[in-house]
N, C-alpha and C positions, 0 to 999 in steps of 0.2 A: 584745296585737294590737289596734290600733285599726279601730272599725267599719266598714263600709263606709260613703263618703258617698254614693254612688250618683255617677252623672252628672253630671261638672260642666265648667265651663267658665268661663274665666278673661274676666273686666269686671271693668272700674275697681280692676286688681291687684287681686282678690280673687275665689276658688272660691265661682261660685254653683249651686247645686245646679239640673238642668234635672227631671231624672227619678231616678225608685228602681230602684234595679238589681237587683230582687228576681229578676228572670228570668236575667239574667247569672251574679249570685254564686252564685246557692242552690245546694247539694250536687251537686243531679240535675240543674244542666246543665252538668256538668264535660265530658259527652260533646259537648254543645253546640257549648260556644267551642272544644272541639279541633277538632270540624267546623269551625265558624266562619275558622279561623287557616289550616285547610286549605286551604278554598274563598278564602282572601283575594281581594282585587280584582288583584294580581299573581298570576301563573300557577307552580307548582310549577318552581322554579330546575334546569335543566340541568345538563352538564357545561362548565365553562368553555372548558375543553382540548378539540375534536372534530376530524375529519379536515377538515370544511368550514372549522374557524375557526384551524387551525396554521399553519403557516409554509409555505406553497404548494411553494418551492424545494425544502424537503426530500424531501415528496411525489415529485419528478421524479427524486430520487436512487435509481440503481439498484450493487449491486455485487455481479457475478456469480459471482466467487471464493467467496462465501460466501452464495452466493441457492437457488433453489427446491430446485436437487439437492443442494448439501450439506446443505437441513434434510433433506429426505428421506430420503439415507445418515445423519443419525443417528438417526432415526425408525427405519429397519432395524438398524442398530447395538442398537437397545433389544428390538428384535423377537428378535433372534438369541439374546439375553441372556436372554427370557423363555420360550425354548423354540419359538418360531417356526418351522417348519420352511422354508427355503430350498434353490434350486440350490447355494449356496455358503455357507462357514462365516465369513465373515469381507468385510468392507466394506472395500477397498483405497481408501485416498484420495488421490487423483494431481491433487487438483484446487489445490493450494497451495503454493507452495514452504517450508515448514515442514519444514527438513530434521534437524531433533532427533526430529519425532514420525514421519518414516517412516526411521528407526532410524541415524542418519548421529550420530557417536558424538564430543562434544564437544572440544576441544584441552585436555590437562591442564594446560598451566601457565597457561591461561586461569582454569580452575575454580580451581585452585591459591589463586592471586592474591586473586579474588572471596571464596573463605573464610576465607583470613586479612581481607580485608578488613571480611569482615561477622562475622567470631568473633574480633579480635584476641588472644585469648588461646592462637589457637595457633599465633603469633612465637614462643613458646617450644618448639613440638612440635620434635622433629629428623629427624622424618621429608619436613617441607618444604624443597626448595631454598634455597639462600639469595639467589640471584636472587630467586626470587617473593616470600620474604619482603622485600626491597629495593624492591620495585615493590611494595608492600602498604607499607612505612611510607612511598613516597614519596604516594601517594597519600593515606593517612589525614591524614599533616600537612597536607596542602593542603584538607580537610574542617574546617567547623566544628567545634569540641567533640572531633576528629579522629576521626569517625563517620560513615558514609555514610551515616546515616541523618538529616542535618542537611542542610537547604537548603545551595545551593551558589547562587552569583552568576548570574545568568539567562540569559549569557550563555555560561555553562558555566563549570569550575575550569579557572583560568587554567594550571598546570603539562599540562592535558590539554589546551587550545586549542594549547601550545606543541609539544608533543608531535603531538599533527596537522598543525599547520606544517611540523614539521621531516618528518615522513612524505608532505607533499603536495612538497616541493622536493625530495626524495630521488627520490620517483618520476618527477618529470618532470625529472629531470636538471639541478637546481639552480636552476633557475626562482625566485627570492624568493618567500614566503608570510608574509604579514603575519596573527599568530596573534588582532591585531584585525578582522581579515575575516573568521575564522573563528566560527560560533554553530554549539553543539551541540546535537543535537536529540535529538525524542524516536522515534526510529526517521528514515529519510530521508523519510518521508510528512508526518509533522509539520514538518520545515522546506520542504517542496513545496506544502502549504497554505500556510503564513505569506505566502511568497514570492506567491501566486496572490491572497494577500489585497491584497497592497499593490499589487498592478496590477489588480485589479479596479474601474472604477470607469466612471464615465456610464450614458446613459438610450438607449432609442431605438436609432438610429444612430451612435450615437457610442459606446453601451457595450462595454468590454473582449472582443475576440477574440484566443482562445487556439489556435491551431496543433498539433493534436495529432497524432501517425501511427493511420494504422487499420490492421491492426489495435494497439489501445491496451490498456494495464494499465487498467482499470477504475477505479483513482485519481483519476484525470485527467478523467474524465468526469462522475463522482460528484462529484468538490468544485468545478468549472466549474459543474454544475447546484443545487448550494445557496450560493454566490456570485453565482449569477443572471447568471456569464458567458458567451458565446458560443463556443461548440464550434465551432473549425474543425478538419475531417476535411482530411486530408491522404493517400493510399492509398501503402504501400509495394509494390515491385512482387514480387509471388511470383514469377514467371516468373525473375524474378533473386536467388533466394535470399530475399528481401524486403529489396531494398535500397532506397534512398531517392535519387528523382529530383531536382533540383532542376528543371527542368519542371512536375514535378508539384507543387510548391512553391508556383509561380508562379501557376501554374491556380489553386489553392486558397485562395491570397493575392486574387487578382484579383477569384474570382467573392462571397469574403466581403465585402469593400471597397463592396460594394453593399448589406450590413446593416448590418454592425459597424465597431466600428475593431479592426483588427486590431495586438496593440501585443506578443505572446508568440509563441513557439518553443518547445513541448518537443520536445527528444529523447531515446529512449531506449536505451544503448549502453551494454555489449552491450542486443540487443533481451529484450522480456519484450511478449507473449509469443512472439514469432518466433525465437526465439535466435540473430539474425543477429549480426555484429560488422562496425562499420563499418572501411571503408578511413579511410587518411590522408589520400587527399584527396578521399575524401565529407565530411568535417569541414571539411576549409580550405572547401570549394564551397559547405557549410553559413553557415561563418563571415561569407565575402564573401556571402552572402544575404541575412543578417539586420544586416550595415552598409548594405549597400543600400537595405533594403527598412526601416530604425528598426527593428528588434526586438530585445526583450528576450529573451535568450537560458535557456533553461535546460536542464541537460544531468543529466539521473537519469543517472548512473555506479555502483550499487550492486552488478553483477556483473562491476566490473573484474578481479577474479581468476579467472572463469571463461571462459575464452577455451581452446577447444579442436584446434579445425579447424586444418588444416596451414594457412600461409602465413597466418595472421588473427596480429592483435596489439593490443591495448587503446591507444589512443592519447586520452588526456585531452582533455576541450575547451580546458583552460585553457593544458595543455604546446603543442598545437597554434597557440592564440592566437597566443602571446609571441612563438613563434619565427615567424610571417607579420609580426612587426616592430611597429612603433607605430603606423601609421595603422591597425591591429584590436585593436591591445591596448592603447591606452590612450582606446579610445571604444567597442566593442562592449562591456554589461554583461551580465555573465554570471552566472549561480547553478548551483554545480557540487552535487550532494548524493552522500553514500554512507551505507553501514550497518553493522551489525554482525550482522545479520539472512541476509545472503547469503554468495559465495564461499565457504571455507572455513570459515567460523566458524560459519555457520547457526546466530547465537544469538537467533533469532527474539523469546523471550520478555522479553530484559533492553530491549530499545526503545532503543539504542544507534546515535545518528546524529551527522553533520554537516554542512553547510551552507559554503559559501566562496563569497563575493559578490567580485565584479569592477567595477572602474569603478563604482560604487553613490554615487547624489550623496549627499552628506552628508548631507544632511536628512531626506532617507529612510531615508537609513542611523541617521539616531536615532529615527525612527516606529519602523524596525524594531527597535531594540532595546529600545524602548518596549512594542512591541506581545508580544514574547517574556518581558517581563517579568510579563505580567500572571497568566501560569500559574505564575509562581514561578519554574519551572528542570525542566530534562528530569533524569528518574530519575538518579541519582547512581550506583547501580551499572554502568548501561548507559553513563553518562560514562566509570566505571573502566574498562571494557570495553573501550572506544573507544581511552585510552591503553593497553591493552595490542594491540590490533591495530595501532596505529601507533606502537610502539614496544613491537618482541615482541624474544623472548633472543635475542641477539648472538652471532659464534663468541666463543669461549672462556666463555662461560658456563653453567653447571651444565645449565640445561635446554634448551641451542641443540640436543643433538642431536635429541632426541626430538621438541622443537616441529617441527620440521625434517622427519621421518620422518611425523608426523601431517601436518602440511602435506599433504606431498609424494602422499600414500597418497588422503590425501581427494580431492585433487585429480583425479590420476589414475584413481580409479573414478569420479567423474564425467565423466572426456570418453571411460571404455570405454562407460558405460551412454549417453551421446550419441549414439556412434555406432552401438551396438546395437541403439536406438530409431528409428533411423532405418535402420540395413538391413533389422527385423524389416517396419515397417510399409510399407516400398518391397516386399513379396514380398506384402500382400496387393492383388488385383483391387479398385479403386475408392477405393484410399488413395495419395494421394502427398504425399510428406513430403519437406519442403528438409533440407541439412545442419544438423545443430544444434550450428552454430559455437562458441557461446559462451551465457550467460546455464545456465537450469535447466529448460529447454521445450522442449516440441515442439509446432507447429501444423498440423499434418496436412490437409491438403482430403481431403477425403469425396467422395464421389460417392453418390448417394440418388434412389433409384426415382423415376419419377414416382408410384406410386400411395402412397409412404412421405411425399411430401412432400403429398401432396391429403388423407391419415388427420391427418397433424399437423393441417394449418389446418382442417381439420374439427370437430378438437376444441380449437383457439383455440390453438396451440401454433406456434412456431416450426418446421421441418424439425429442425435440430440437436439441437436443450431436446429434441423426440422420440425421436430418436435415444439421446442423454446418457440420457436416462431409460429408455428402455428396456433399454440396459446395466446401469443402474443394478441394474435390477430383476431381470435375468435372471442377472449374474455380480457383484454384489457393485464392482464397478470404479468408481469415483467419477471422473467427469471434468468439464470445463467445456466448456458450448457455444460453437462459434465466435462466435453469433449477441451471448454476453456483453462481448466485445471490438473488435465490429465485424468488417465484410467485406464485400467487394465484391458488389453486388445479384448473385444469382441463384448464390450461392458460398457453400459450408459447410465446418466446422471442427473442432473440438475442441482445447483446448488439457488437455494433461497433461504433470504433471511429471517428472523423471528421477530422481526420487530415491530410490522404493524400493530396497530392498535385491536389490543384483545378480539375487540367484536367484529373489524375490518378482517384477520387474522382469518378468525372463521367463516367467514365469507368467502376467504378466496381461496383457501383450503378445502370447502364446500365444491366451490367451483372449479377447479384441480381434479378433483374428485371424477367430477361429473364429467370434465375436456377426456379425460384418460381415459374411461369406460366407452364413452364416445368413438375418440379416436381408436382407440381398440379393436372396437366393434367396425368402425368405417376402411380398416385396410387386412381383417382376417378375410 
């Protein structure tokens, strides 16, 4: 080890010694210069990352489906598990349409399919169909390496873009569907972002305004506020089931025109969370609104197969379009999205979606396929998924009857438990509840003391969130507050789903019942 030189300092390229660094180097003041390095002339370095110094936009992101009350109910979830004594044995969760976890029981030749596809070694078992196993080797060939666990082309596996074609021109009654307009996504949320991305854009008064219904799916609000776009509220009318004025359109159009540019349209049909379903010619009235008025059309379809209510029927944005002729269908652009996550299939977790653009200029239409490339490609099993919901067994095929009878079963206990949910909570005093046509919801208005709403903002709380929570906490019941979806000033909510199990259903609707009369009675 060479000595110490002491102090030096560079003249005429050469270390000349200033001073001796006997007080520096020596042993004993190792404690010294650790001092010394501490106290530097720079100040002890932060956290880079702080709430002051991130991304502002996200900060504004709020999403109530899985905000204060569902941490809470898993917070009691855990309590219950350690011996916690409650009113009640168990945490009912009504607050999400996750109908696999409130016991809603898979389609087998779905799962079928998916296992041969992710275990190909058991094409050889003989206890599988030989349908499924035909839609498992059609599928695997059309995989890299012919494994689903190999990237697929970004825009999705082209025999599953084909396969959605031919299911989107089947449904609306032979309509053409070019399986190049088709991107599959990864759930319908991810191609409703993308789409929100690309019309996102200016400063000031000129930055993107989006058109949303109030009340809204929490999606739509949450990805407009970390996009930095412009929320235009839009009110459906409860008085009429919640249906959709164009009046109120116009109003909503009108009075944003004075921040933003207003350049989108969502709709959401069936509703979520109102479960209304649109007429055919609230759509054409929609259509000629947004040719009039420049707008970019987008239409969430992902509860097309639940339509329940007598005289309602699912009518497509895009079947609608074609047939009002060429002067809307070959100039209004549309973006239609669906899932795999809703209707019957509730396969919430495989993230199985897709996307159909209309009228899309070319050039956008290569940003967009640009822009979807940069994630690689949506899950590949939920792609499988997808060609099996859009091309599920056939008559005369081994497992047409049973898909058929599942279908049909699921179905149908969803629009008993619709309207179950909606005769129970019409029998209590201070609850009134629309038909719940179609979709997986109920949005019920409340009615709430004055002295229940003066105790909330007392303690910095919404009426509703108060309400939701003290459910919470008295009966175990998981619900969302209206206040998480929007609603008309001086007007409360709760949105809960229909999906528990019949008899659990009544129970907690039983229970609902009896919190509200309660509560009612505890703050008149």
């Amino acid at each position: 080890m060479l000595p110490c030189r002491g102090v030096q300092a560079l003249a005429g390229g050469k270390l000349t010694p200033l001073y001796p660094c006997r007080t520096l180097c020596s042993p004993s003041s190792t404690l010294l210069r650790r001092k010394m390095a501490g106290n530097d002339a720079s100040p002890r370095r932060g956290k880079v990352l702080t709430v002051d110094t991130m991304n502002a936009n996200v900060k504004k992101v709020e999403y109530a489906v899985r905000g204060p009350i569902v941490q809470r109910a898993v917070q009691i979830e855990k309590e219950l598990k350690e011996g916690v004594k409650k009113p009640f044995n168990e945490v009912i969760k009504a607050n999400i349409g996750d109908a696999h976890a409130m016991g809603q029981q898979p389609i087998t030749f779905f799962r079928q399919v998916l296992a041969l596809c992710s275990y190909p070694e058991l094409l050889d078992d003989n206890k599988f169909p030989e349908d499924a196993k035909n839609r498992a080797r059609r599928i695997l060939k059309a995989c890299g390496g012919s494994s689903i666990g190999a990237y697929s082309a970004s825009q999705g596996i082209d025999c599953v873009r084909q396969d959605v074609a031919q299911y989107i021109e089947r449904r609306d009654g032979g309509i053409t569907c070019d399986p190049d307009n088709i991107y599959l996504t990864t759930g319908a949320s991810d191609g409703i972002v993308t789409i929100l991305k690309l019309l996102t854009a200016g400063e000031g008064r000129t930055r993107t305004g989006v058109m949303i219904s109030i009340p809204q799916y929490p999606l739509y609000s949450a990805a407009l506020a970390e996009l930095g776009a412009v929320q235009i509220n839009y009110y459906l009318n409860e008085e009429k089931s919640w249906s959709l004025d164009i009046d109120e359109l116009q109003r909503s159009l009108e009075a944003a025109r004075e921040h933003c540019n207003p350049r989108v349209l969502c709709i959401i049909n069936p509703g979520n969370p109102t479960g209304q379903v649109q007429s055919r010619q609230c759509i054409e009235d929609v259509i000629r609104f947004a040719a009039k008025e420049h707008l970019f059309l987008m239409a969430d379809e992902v509860y097309q197969d639940n339509v329940y209510a007598q005289g309602c029927a699912f009518h497509s944005f895009k079947k609608v379009l074609f047939e009002m002729g060429p002067e809307y269908s070959s100039t209004v652009e549309l973006a239609s999205f669906h899932s795999t996550s809703k209707c019957y299939m509730g396969e919430c977790g495989f993230r199985g979606g897709y996307m159909e653009v209309i009228n899309m200029d070319p050039e956008v239409k290569a940003q967009l396929t640009k822009l979807v490339s940069v994630r690689l490609c949506p899950p590949v099993p939920g792609q499988a998924l997808m060609a099996l919901v859009t091309n599920p067994p056939q008559p005369g095929e081994p497992s047409y009857a049973q898909f058929i009878a599942e279908r049909t079963a699921t179905l149908n206990n969803l629009a008993q438990k619709a309207k179950m949910t909606e005769e129970i909570l019409n029998t209590v005093s201070g609850i009134r509840c629309n038909p719940v046509q179609g979709a997986m919801y109920s949005f019920p208005r409340i009615t709430l003391p004055e002295r229940a709403i003066k105790e909330a903002k007392a303690k910095g709380q919404v009426p509703d969130m108060f309400y939701c929570m003290k459910l919470l906490e008295e009966t175990g019941i998981c619900l969302v507050p209206g206040s998480g979806f929007g609603q008309k000033e001086g007007t409360f909510h709760f949105r809960m789903t229909i999906l528990p199990p019949t008899d659990k259903l009544q129970i907690m609707l039983s229970k609902l019942k009896e919190f509200h009369e309660q509560f009612t009675q505890q703050y008149s």
